[in-house]
C-alpha positions as CSV (number, residue, x, y, z in Angstrom):
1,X,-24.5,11.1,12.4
2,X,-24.0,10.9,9.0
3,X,-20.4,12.6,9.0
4,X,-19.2,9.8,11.6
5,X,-20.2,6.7,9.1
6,X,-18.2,8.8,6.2
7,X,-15.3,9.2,9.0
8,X,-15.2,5.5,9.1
9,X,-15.5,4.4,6.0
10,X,-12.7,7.4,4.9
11,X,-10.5,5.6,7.8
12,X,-11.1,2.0,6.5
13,X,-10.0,3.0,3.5
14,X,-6.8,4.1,3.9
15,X,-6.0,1.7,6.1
16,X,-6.8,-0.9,3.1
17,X,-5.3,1.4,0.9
18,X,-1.5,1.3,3.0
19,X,-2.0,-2.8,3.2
20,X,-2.4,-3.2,-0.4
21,X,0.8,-1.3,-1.0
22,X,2.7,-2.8,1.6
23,X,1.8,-6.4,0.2
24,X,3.1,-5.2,-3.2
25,X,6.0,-3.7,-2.0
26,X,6.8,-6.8,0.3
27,X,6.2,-9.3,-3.3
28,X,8.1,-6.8,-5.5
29,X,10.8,-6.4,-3.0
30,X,11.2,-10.8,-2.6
31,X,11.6,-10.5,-6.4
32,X,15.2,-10.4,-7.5
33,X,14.3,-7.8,-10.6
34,X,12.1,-5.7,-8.6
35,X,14.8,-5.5,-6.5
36,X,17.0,-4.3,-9.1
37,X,14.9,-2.2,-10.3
38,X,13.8,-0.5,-6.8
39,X,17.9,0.0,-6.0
40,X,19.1,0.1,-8.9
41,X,19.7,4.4,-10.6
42,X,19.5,3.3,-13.9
């Protein structure tokens, strides 16, 4: 039983994991220099 809690808790956190990074994205992209800088070659 002891696999199926670490299954969960391995789940949980990636799901955490991919909405932290899609909050930062979605703040860094409303930035105008984030923007920039995501777009931008240079």
């Amino acid at each position: 039983m002891a696999y199926v809690f670490l299954i969960k808790i391995s789940i949980l956190s990636i799901i955490i994991a991919c909405a932290l990074n899609g909050l930062f994205f979605l703040s860094a992209f409303n930035e105008d220099k984030w923007n920039e800088n995501i777009f931008s070659p240079v």
